[in-house]
N, C-alpha and C positions, 0 to 999 in steps of 0.2 A: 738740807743735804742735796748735792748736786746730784743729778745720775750722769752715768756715764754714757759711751758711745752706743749704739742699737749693731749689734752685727747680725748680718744675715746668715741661714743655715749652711752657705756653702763654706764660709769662711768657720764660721766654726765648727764642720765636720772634718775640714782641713788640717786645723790646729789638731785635732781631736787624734786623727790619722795619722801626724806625724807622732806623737805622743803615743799612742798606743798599737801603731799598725811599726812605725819607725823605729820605736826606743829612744827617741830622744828626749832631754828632761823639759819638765815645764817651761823651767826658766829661760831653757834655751830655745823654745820653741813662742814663747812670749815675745822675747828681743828680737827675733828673727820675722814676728808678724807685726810688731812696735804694738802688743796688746798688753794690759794687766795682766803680772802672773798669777792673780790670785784669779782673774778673769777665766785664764785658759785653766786651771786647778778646776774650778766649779764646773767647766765645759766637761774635762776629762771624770770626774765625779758624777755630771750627772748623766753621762753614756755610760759610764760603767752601771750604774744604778739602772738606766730606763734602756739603754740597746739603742736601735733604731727610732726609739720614739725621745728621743731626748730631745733632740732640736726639733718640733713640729715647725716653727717660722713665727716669723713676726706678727701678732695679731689674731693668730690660729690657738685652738684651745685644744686639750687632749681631749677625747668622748667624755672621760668622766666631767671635766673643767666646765665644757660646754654642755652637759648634761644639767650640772650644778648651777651653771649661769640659767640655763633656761628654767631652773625650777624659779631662782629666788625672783624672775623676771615675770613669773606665774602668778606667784605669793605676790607680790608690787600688783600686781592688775587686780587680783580676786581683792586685796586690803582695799584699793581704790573704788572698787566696786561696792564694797560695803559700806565703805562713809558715805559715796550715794545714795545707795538705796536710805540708809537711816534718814538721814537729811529730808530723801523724801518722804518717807514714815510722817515723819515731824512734821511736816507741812499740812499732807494729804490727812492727819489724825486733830491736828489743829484746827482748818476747816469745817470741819464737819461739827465741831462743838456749839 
């Protein structure tokens, strides 16, 4: 599956603004920016949902996202940590036989 274009927050706070600050309908506010209307739907869905935190930007995480990311990024270090240490168990318990 392809993905589509990447828009930046200003454009889709835009769209978002004419849609809900405007009154003007999706569709019409889709043709008039040449974006997917199901594109600018999901935009206006999820500022209705999240407020101000809906569009954080490109590559940017919400706290909790990036809280999330940095736990399993934890978990990955502490796992890697333990196959070394075993490994060296194994060694250092071999040795000495």
């Amino acid at each position: 599956m392809a993905r589509g274009r990447n828009y930046d927050k200003q454009i889709k706070a835009e769209a978002v603004s004419l849609v809900v600050d405007n009154g003007k309908t999706i569709a019409s506010v889709a043709r008039e920016l040449e974006i997917p209307k199901s594109t600018v739907g999901k935009w206006v869905e999820n500022y209705k949902d999240n407020g101000t935190d809906a569009f954080i930007g490109s590559g940017n995480l919400s706290p909790e996202n990036q809280r999330e990311r940095d736990l399993q990024k934890q978990l990955r270090d502490l796992e890697e940590e333990n196959k070394i240490l075993k490994k060296a168990m194994r060694i250092f318990t071999n040795d000495q036989k």
